[in-house]
C-alpha positions as CSV (number, residue, x, y, z in Angstrom):
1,X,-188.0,130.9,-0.9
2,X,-187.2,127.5,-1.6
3,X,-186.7,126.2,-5.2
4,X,-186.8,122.6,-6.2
5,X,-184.4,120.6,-8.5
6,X,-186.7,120.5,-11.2
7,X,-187.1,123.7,-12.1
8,X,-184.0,124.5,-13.3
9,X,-183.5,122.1,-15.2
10,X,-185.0,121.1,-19.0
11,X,-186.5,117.8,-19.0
12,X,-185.8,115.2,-21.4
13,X,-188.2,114.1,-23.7
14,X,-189.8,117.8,-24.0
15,X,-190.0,119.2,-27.0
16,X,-189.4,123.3,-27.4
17,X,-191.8,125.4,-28.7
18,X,-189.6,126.7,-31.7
19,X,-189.4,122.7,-32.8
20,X,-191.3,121.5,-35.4
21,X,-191.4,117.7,-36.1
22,X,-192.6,115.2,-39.6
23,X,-193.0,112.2,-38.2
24,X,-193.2,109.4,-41.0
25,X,-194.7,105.6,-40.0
26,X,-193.7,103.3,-43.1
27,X,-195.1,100.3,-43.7
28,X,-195.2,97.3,-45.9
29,X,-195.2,93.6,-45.9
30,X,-191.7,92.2,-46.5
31,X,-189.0,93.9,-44.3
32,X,-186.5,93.7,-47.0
33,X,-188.9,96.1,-49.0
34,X,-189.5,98.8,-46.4
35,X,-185.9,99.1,-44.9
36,X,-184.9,99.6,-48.8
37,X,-186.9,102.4,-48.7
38,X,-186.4,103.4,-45.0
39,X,-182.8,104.5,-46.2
40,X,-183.9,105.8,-49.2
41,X,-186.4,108.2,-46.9
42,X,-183.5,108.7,-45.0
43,X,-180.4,109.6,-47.9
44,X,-183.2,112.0,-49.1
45,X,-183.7,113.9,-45.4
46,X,-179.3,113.8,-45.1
47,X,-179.1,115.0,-48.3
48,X,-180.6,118.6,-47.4
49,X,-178.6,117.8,-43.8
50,X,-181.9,117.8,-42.2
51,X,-181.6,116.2,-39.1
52,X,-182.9,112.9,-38.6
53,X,-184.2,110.7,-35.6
54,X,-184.6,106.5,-36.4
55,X,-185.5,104.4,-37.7
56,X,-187.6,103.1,-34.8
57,X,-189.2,99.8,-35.2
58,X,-192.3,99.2,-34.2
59,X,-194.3,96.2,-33.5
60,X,-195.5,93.8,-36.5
61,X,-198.8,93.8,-36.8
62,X,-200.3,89.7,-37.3
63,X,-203.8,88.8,-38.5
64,X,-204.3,85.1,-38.5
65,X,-206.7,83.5,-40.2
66,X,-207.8,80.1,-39.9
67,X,-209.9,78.1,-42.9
68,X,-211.5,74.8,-43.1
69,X,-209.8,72.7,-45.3
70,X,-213.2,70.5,-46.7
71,X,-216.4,72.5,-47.0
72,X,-218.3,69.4,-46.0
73,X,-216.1,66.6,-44.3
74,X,-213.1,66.8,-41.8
75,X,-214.9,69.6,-39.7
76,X,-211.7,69.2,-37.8
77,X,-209.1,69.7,-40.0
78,X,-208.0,73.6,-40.5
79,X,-205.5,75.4,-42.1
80,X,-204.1,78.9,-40.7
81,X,-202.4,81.6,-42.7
82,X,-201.2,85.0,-41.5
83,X,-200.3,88.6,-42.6
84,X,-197.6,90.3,-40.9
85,X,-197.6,94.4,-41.1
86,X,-193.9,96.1,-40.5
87,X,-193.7,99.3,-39.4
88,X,-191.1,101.5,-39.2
89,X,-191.1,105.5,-37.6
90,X,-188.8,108.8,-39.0
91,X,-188.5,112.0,-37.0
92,X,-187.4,114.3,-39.3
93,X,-186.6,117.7,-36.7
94,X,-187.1,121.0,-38.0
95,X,-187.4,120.3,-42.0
96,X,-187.2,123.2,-44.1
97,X,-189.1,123.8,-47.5
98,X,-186.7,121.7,-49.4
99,X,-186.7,118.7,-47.6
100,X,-190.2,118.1,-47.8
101,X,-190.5,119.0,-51.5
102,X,-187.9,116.2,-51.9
103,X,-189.5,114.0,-49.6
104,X,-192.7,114.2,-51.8
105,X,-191.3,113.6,-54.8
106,X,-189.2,109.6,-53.7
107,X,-190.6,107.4,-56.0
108,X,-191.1,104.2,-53.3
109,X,-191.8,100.7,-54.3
110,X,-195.1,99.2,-54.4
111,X,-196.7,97.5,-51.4
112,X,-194.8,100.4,-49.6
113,X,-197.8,102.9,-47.3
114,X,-196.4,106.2,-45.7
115,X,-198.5,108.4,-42.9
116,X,-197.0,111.9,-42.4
117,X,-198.0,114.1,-40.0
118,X,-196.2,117.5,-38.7
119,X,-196.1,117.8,-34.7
């Protein structure tokens, strides 16, 4: 009987089956704004010594869009603006009743989204 390395071992990145995990994306369209409220999500979770994974960044998000500048002359001539989207993600690991009711009740800025799910 032969057993291999692996399978005594707990691999990383695995969650257990007794871990629960609210998983918040912020997002919002000055950085300034959202990592204000980033810590503010975060002071909240620490606050009820929840413990808590991030901020991660994730990847801006750009739309360009470009406009003529005449309606009838200078076909050529365009102008481009652009949106950028930040993002940032919170793991909050194993929250109890508490921190969530907190957690609903932050009073965030405006231009500010939040997704939560529970893995």
């Amino acid at each position: 009987m032969t057993v291999t390395k692996a399978a005594g071992k707990a691999r990383k990145g695995k969650k257990s089956e007794g871990e629960h995990r609210l998983r918040i994306k912020v997002r919002a369209y000055e950085h300034a704004v959202l990592d204000k409220s980033v810590k503010q999500i975060i002071d909240t979770a620490a606050r009820y010594s929840a413990k808590v994974v991030g901020p991660v960044p994730l990847p801006i998000d750009i739309k360009k869009y470009t406009v003529n500048r005449g309606a009838f002359i200078d076909k050529d001539s365009r102008e481009q603006f652009e949106m950028r989207v930040h993002k940032r993600m919170i793991d909050i690991i194993n929250p109890e009743g508490k921190v969530i009711e907190a957690l609903t009740n932050i009073d965030l800025p405006s231009g500010v989204s939040i997704d939560v799910k529970m893995m």
